[in-house]
BAFI-3210 file (N, C-alpha, C; in Angstrom, 3 decimals, decimal comma, padded with zeros to 6 digits):
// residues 302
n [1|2|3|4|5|6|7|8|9|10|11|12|13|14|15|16|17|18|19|20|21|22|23|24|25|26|27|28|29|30|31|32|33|34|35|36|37|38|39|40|41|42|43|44|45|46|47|48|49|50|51|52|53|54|55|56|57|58|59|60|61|62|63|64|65|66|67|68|69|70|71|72|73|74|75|76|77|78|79|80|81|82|83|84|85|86|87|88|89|90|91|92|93|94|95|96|97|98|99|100|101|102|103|104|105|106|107|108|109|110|111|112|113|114|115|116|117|118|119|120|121|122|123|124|125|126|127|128|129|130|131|132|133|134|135|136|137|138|139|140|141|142|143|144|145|146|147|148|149|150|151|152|153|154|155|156|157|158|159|160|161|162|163|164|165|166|167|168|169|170|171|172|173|174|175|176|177|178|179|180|181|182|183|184|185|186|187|188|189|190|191|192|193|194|195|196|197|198|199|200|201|202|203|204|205|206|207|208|209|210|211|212|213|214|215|216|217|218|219|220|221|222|223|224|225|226|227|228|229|230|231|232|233|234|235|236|237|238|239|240|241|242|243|244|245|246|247|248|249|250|251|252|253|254|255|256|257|258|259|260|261|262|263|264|265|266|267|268|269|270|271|272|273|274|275|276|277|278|279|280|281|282|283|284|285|286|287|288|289|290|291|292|293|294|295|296|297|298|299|300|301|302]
n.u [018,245|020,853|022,479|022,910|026,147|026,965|025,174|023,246|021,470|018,790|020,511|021,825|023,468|025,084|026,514|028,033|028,790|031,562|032,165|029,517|027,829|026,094|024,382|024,963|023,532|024,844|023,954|020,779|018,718|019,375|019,338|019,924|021,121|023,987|024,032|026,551|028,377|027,823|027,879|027,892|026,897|027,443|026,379|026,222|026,211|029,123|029,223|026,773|026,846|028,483|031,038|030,963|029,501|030,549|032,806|031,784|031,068|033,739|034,255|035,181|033,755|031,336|027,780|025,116|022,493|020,879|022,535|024,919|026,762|028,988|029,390|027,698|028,281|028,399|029,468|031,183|032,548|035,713|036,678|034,984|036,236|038,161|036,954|037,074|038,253|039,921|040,124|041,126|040,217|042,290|044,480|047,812|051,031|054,450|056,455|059,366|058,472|059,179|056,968|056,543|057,225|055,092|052,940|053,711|053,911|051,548|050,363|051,437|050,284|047,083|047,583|048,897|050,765|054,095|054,849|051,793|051,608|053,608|052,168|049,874|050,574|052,106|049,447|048,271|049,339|049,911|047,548|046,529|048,391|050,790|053,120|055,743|056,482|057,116|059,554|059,819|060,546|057,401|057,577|058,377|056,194|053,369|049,919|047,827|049,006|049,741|047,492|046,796|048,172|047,126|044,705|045,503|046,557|044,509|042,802|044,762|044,368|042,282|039,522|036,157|034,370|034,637|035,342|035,283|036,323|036,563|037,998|039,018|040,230|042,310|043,227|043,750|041,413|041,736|042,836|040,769|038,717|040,083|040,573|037,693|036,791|038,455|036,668|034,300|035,061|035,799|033,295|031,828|032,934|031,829|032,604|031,466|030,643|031,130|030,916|032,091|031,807|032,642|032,496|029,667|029,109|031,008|029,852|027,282|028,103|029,379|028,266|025,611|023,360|022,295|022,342|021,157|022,363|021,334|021,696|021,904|020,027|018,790|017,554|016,921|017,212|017,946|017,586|020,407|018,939|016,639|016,186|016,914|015,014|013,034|012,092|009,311|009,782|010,922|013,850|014,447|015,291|014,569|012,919|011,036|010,228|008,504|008,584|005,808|004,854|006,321|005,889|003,089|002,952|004,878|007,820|011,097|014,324|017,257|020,732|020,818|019,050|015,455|013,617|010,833|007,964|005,793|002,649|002,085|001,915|000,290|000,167|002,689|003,097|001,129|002,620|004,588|003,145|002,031|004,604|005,144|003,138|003,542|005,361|008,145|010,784|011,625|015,030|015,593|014,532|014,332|014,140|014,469|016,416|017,006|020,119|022,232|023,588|021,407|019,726|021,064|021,502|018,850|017,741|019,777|018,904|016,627]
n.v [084,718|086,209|083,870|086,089|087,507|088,258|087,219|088,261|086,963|088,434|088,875|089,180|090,399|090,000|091,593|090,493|092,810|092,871|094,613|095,897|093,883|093,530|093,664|094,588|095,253|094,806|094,128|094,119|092,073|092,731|092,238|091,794|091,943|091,071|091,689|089,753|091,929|093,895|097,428|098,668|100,592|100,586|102,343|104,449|105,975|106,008|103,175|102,039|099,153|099,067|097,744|095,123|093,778|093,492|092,086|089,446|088,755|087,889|086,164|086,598|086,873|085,442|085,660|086,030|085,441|084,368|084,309|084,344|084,456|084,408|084,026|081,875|080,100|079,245|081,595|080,377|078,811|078,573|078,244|080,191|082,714|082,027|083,654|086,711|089,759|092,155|095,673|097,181|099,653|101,993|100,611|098,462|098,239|096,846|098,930|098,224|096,862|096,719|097,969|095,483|093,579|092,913|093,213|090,125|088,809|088,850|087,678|085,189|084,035|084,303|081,963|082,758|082,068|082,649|084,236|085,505|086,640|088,848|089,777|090,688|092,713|094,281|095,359|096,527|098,366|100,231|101,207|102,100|104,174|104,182|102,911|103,519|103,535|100,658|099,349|100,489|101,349|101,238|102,381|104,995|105,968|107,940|108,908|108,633|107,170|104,963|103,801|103,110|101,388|099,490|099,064|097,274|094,968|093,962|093,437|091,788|089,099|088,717|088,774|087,756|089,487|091,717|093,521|096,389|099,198|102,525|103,367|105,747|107,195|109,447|110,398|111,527|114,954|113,712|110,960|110,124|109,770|108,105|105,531|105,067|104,783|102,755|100,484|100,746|099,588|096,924|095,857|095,811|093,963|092,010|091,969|091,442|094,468|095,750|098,540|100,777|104,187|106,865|109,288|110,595|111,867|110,259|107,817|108,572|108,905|106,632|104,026|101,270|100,891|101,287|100,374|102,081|101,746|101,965|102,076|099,315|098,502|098,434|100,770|101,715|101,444|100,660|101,998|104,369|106,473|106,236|106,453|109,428|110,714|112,359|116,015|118,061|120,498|123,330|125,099|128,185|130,460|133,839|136,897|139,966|139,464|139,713|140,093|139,635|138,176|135,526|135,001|134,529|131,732|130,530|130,270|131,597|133,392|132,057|132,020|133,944|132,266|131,623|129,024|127,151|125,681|123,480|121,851|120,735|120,387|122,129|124,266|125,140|126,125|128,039|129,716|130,629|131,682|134,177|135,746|135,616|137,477|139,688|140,472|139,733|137,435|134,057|132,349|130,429|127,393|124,359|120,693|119,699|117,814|115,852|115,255|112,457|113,036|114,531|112,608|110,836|112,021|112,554|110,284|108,892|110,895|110,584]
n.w [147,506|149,418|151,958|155,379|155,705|157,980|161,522|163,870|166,504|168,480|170,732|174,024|176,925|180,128|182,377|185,896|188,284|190,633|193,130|193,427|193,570|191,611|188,828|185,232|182,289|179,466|176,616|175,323|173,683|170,994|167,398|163,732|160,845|158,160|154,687|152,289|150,443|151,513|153,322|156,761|159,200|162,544|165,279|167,747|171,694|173,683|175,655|174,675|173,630|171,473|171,217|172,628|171,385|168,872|170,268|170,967|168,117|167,552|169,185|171,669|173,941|175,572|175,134|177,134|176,140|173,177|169,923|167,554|164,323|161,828|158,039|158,342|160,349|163,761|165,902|168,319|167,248|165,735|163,350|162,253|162,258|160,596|158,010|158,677|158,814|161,077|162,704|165,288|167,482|168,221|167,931|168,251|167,099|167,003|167,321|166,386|163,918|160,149|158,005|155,810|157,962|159,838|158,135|157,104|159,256|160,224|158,025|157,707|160,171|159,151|157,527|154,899|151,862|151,253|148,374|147,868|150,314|149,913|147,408|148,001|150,146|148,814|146,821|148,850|150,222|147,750|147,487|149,474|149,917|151,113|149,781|149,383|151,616|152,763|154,091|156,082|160,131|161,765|163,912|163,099|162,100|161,635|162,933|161,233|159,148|160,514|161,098|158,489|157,529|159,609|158,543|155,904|157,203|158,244|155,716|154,504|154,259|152,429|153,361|153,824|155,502|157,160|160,303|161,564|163,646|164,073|161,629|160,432|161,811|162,898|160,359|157,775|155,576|152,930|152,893|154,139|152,271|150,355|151,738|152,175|149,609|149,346|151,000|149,994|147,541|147,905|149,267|146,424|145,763|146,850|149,952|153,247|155,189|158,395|160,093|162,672|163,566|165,165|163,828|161,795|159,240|158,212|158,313|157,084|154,316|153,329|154,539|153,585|155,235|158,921|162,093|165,085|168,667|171,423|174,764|175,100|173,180|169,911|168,156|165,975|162,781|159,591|156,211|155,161|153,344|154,072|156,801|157,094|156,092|154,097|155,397|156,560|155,826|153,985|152,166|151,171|149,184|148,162|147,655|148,564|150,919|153,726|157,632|158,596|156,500|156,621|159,161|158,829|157,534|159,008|159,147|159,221|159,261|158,487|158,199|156,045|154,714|153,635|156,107|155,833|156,941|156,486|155,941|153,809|150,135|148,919|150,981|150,551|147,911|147,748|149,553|147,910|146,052|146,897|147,429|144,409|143,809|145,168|143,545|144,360|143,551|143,501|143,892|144,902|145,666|148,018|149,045|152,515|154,474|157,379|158,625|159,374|161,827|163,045|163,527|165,031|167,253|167,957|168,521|170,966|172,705|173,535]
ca.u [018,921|022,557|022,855|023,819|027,227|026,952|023,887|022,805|019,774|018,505|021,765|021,728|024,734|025,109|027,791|028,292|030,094|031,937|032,421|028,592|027,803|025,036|024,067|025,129|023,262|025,289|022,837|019,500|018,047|019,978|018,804|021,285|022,203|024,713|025,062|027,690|028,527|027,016|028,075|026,594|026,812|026,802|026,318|026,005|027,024|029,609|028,431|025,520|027,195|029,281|031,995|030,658|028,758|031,713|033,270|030,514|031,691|035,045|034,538|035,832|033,419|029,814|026,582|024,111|021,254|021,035|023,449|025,403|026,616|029,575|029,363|026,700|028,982|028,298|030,984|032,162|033,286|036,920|036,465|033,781|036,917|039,326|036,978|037,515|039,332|039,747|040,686|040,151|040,080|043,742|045,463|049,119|051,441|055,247|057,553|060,360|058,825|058,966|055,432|056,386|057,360|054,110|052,204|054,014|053,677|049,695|049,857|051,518|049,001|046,105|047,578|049,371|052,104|055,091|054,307|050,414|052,027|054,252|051,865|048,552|051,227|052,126|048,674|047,397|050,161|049,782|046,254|046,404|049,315|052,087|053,554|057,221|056,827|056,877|060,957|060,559|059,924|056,377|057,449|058,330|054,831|052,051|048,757|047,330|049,716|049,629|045,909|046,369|048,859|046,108|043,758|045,806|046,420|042,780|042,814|045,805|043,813|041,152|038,507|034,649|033,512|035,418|035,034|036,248|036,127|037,068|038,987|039,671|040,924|043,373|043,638|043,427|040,682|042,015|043,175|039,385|038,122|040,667|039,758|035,685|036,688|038,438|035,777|033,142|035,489|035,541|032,066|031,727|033,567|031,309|033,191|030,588|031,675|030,535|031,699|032,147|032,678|031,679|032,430|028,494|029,636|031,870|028,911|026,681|028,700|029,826|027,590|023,985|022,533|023,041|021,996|021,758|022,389|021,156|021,463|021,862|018,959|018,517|016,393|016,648|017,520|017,556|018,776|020,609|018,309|014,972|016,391|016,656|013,888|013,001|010,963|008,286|010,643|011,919|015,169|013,378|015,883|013,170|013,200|009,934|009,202|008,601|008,324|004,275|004,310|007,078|005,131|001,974|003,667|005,751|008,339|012,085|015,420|018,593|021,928|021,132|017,689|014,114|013,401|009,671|007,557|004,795|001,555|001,744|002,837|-000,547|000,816|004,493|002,706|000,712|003,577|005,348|002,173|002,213|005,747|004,968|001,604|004,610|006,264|009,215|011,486|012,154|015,737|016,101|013,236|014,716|013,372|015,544|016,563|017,614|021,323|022,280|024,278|020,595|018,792|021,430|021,192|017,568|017,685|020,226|018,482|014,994]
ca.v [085,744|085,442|083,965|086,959|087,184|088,490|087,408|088,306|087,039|087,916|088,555|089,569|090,171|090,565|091,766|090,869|093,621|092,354|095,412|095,850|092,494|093,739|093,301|095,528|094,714|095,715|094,031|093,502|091,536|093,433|091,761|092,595|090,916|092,159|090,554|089,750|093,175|095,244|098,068|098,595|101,077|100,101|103,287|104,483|106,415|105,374|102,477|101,414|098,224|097,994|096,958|093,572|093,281|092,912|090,818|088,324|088,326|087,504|084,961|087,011|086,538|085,093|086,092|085,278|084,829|084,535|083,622|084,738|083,632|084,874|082,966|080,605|079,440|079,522|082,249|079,985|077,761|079,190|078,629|081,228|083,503|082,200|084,840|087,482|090,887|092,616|096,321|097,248|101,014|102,358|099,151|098,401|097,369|096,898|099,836|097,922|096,299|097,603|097,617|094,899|092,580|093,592|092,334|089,086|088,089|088,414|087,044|083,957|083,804|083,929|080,601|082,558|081,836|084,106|085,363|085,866|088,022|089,682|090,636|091,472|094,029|095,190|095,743|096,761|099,532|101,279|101,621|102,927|105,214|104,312|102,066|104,273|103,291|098,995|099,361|101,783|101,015|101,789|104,050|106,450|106,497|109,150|108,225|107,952|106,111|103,258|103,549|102,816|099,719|098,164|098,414|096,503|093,695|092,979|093,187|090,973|087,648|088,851|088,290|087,898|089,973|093,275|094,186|097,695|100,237|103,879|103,272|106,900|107,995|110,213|109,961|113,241|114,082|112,721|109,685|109,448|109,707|106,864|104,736|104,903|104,443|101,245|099,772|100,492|098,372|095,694|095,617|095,540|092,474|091,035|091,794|092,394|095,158|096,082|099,480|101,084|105,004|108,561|110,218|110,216|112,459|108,933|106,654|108,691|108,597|105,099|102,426|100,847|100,348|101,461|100,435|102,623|101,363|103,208|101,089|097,997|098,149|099,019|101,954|101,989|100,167|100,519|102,028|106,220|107,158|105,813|107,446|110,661|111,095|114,403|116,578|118,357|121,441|123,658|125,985|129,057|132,212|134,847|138,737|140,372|138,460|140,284|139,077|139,081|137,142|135,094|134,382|134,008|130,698|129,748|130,263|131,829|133,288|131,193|132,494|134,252|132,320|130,626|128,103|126,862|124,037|123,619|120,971|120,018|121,303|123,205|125,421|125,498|126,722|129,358|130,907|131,041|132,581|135,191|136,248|136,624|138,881|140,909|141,032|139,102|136,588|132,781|132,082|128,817|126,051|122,728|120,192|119,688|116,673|115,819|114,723|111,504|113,334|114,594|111,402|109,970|112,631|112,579|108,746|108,772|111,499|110,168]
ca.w [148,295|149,709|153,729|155,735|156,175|159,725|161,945|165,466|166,749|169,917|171,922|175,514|177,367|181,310|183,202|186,854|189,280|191,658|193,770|194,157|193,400|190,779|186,929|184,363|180,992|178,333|175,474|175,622|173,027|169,650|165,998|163,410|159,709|157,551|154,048|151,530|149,889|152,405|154,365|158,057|160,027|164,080|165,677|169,334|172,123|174,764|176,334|174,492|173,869|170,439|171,890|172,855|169,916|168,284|171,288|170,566|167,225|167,580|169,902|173,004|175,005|175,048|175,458|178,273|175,401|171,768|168,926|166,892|163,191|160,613|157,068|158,549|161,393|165,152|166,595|169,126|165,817|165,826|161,951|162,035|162,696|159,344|156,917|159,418|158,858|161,861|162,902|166,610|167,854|168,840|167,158|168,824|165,868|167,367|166,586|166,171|162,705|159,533|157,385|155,202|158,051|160,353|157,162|157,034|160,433|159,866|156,430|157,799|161,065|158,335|156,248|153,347|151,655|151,016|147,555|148,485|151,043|149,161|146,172|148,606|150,843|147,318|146,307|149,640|149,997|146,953|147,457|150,977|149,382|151,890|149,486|149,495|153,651|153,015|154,789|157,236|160,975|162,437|164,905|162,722|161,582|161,675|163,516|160,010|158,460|161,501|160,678|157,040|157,647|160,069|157,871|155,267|157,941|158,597|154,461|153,410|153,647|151,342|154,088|153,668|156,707|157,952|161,516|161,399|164,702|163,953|160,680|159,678|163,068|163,064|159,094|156,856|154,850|151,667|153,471|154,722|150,846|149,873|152,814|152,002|147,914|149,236|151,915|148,341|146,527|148,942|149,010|145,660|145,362|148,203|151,406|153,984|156,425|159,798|160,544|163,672|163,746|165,607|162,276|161,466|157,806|157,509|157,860|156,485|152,904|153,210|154,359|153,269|156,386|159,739|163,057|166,473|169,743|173,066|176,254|174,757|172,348|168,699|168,656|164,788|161,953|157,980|155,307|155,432|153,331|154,786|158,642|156,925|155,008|153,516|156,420|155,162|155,597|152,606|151,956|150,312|149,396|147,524|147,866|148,979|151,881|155,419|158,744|158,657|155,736|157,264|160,378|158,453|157,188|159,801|158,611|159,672|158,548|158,769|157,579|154,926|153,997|154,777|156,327|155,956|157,513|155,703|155,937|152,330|149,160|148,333|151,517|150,264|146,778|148,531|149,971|146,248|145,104|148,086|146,935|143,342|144,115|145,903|142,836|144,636|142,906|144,054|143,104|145,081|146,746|148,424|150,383|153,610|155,072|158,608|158,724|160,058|163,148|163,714|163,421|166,181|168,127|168,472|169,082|171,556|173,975|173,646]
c.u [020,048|022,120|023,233|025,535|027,653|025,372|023,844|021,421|019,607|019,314|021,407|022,970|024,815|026,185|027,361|029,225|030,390|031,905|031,062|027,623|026,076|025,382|024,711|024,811|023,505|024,638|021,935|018,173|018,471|019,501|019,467|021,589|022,585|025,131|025,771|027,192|028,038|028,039|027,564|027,525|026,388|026,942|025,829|026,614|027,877|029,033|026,985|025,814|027,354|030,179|032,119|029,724|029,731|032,930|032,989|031,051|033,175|035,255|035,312|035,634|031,996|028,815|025,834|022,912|021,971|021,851|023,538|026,499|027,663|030,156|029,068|027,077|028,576|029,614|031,701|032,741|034,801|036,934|035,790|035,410|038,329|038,860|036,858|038,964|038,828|040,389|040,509|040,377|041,924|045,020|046,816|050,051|052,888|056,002|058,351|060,394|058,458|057,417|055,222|056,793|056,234|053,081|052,534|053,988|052,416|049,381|049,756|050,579|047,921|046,295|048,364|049,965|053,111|054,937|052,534|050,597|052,599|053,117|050,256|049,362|051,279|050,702|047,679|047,911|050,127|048,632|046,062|047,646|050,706|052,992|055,138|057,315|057,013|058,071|061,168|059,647|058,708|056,395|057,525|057,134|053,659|050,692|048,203|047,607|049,590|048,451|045,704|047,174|047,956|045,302|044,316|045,928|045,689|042,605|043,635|045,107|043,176|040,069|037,131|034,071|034,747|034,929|035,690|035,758|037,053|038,314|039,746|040,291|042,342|043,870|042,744|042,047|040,975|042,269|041,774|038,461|039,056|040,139|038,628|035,802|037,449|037,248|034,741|033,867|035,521|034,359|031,615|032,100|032,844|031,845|031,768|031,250|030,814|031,144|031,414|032,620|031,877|031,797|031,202|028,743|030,216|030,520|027,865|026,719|028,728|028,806|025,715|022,680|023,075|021,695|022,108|021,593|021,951|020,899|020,896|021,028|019,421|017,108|015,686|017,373|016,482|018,589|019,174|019,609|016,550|015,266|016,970|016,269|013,604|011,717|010,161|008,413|011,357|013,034|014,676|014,847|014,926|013,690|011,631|009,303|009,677|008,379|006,930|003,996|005,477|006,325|004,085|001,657|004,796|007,206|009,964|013,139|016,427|019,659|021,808|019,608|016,564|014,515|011,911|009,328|005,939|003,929|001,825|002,340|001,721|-000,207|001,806|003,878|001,315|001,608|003,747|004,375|002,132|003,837|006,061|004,160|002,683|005,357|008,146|009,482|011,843|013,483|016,626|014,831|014,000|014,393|014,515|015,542|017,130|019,051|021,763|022,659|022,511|019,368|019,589|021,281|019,591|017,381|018,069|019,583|017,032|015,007]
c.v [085,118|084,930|085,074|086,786|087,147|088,356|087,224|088,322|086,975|088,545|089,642|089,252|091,454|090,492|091,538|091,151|092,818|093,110|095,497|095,001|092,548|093,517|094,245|094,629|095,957|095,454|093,562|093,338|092,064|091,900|092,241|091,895|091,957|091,095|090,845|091,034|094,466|096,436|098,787|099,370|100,484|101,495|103,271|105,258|105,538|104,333|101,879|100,009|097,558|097,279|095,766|093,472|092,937|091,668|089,656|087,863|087,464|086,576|085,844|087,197|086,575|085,706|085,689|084,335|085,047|083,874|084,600|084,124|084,284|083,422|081,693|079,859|079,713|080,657|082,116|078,686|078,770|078,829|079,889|082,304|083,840|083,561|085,916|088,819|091,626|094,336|097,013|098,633|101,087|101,154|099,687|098,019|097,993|097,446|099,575|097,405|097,243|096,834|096,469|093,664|092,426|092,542|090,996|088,561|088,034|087,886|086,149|083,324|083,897|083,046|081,098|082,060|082,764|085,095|085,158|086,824|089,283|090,571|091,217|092,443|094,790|096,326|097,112|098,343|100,149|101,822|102,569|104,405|105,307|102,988|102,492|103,902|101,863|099,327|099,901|101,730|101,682|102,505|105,389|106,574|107,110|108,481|107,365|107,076|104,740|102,711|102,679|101,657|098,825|098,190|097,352|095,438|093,741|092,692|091,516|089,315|087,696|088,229|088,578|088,809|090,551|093,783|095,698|098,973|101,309|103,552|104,418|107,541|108,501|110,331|111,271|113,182|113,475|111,378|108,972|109,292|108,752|105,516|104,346|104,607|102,530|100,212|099,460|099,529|097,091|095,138|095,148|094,131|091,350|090,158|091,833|093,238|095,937|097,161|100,635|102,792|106,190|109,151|110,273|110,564|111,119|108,232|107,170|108,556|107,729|103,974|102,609|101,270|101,190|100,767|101,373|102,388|102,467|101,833|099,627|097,253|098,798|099,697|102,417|101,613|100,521|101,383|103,700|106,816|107,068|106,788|108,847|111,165|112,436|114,760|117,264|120,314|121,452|124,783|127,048|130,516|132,870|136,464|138,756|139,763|139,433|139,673|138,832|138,229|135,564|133,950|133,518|132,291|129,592|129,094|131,282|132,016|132,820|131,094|132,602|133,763|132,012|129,079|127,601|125,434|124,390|121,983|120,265|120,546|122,483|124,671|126,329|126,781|128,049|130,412|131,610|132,349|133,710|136,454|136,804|138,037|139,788|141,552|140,466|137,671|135,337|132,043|130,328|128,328|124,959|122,766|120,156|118,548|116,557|115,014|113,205|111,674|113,546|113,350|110,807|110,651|112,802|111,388|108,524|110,172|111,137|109,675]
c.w [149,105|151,183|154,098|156,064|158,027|159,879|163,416|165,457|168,331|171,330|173,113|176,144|178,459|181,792|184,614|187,163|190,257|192,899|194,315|194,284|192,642|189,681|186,035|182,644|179,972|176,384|175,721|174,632|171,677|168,705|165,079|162,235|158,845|156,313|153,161|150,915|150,244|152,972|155,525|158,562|161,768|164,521|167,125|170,814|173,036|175,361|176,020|173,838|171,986|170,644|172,089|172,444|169,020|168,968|171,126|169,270|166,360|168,472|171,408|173,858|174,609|175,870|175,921|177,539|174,300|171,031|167,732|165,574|162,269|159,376|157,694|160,059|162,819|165,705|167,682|168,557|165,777|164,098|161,749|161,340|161,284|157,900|157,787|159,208|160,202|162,443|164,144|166,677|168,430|168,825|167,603|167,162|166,713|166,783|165,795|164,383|161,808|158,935|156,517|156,044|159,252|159,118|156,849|157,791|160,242|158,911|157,044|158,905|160,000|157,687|154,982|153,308|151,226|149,959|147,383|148,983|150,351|148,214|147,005|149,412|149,618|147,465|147,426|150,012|149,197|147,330|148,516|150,991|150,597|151,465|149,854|150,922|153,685|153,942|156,040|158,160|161,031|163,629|164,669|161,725|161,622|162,679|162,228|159,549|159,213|160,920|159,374|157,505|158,290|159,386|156,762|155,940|157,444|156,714|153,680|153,812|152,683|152,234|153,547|154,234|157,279|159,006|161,421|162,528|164,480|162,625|160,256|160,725|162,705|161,231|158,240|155,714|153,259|151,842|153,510|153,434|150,337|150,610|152,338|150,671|147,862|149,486|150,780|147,646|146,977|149,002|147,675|145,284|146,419|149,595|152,374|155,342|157,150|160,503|161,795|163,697|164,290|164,069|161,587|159,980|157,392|156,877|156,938|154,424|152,397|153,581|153,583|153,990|157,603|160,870|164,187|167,799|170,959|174,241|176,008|174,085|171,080|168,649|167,462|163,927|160,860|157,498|155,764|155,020|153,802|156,853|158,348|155,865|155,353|154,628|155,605|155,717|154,398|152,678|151,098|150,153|147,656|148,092|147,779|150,304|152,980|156,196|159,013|157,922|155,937|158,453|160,195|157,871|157,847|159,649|159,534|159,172|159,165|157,891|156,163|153,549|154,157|154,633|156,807|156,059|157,048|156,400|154,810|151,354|148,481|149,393|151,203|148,731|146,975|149,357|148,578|145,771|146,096|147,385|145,857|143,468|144,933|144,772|143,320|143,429|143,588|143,671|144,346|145,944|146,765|149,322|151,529|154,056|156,046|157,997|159,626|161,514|163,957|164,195|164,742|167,460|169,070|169,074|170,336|173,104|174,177|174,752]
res [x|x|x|x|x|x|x|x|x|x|x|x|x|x|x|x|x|x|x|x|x|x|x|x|x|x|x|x|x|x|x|x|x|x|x|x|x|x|x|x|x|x|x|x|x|x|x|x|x|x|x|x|x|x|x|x|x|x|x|x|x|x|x|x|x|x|x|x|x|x|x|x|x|x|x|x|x|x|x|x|x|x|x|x|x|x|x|x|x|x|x|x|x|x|x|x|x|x|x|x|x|x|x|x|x|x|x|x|x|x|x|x|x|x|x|x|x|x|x|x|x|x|x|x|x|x|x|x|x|x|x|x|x|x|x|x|x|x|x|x|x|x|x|x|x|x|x|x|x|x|x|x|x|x|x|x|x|x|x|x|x|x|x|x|x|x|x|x|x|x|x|x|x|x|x|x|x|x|x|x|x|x|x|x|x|x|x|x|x|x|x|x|x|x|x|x|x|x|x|x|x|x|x|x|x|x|x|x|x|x|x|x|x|x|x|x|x|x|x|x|x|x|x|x|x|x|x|x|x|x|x|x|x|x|x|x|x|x|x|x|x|x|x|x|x|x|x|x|x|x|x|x|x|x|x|x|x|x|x|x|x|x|x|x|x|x|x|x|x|x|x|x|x|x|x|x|x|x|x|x|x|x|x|x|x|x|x|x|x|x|x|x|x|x|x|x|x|x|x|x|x|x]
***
């Protein structure tokens, strides 16, 4: 089995205020690997401390306890940092340049060489579909579009390990279905990527794994579909059914159809049979599954 690409063990990370000359623990004790060809979900509300989980990562500031590890390395190894793509939340990129010289100033800060640069902007621009934009300053560029050029930065080394906070922001949804068909291809090729986004519909599409943070803990951890496993609720639309036999089942209408919570499936199959003996028709049964928005939601108010 591969090394993780990303590994946190442990980490703890205290803030002192100055103002009231108290603590503020913004991690407390997080566990965390992410490996080659993965995609991870970090999830969390405000303040439950991705932010400097990724800080940690990047070397930008350390952690009271623990350790932390990208491609085997210590992350206060400033190597750690050369397989490193990076895209931070509300990314600056200077008006004044255009997209193809924006990508060459980061090529050449990553070690390329000129045609490296040249043919990964190429490649990286078509893909992201603002190839017709390489010439033309970044001020006159869209939210999206900025969006899509930083993600090609953090790209044009061909990095191991993708930090990525809010990638689809502000980015249409076709943009956000190109985006998630790259990050899969990346993966595929055994990027590992660590993705950061409210868009729960994003993560839920796109990564492996997810983690969710609440007050500086992981509250939960694995894969999408293991944290929204099938309830032992079904989607029932039938004809003949009344509200006694409704009730009798525990059961409820919701836009248009049921919604039953059953014990088992010899219950679920005692309704059915209830419905025929009516002479009613069953023209749809599915199981139901909680949504990932509801899985964070429940996490995060517990």
């Amino acid at each position: 089995m591969d090394a993780p690409a990303i590994e946190v063990r442990g980490l703890r990370k205290v803030y002192r205020t100055s103002v009231t000359r108290g603590r503020i623990t913004a991690l407390d004790g997080v566990d965390l690997s992410v490996a080659p060809g993965e995609l991870f979900g970090l999830l969390g509300p405000n303040g439950a401390g991705k932010t400097t989980t990724v800080k940690i990562l990047l070397g930008l500031t350390r952690p009271t306890e623990g350790a932390a590890f990208i491609s085997g390395l210590p992350v206060n190894d400033p190597e750690s940092r050369r397989s490193v793509g990076y895209l931070p939340e509300g990314h600056k990129i200077p008006g004044y340049l255009t997209a193809r010289q924006a990508l060459s100033i980061f090529g050449r800060m990553s070690g390329l060489d000129t045609a490296t640069i040249r043919r990964r902007s190429g490649e990286l621009l078509e893909v992201l579909r603002i190839a017709q934009w390489i010439d033309v300053r970044v001020k006159k560029f869209s939210k999206g579009m900025t969006q899509r050029l930083g993600l090609a930065i953090a790209l044009i080394h061909s990095p191991k390990v993708l930090l990525l906070d809010e990638p689809t922001d502000g980015v249409d949804p076709v943009g956000r279905r190109e985006i998630r068909d790259l990050l899969m291809e990346e993966a595929k090729n055994g990027t590992a990527v660590l993705l950061n986004s409210h868009l729960l519909s994003e993560i839920e599409m796109t990564c492996d794994r997810v983690a969710v943070l609440r007050s500086g803990k992981v509250v939960a951890q694995g894969t999408v579909d293991a944290l929204t496993r099938r309830s032992a609720k079904y989607k029932v639309t039938a004809t003949a059914v009344d509200d006694a036999l409704l009730t009798q089942f525990g059961g409820e209408r919701v836009n248009g159809h049921l919604e039953l919570s059953v014990a088992d499936l010899q219950q679920l199959n005692a309704f059915i049979d209830q419905i025929r003996a009516r002479g009613g028709l069953v023209s749809e049964l599915a199981p139901l599954r909680s949504t990932l928005e509801d899985v964070f939601v429940d996490l995060v108010r517990a």
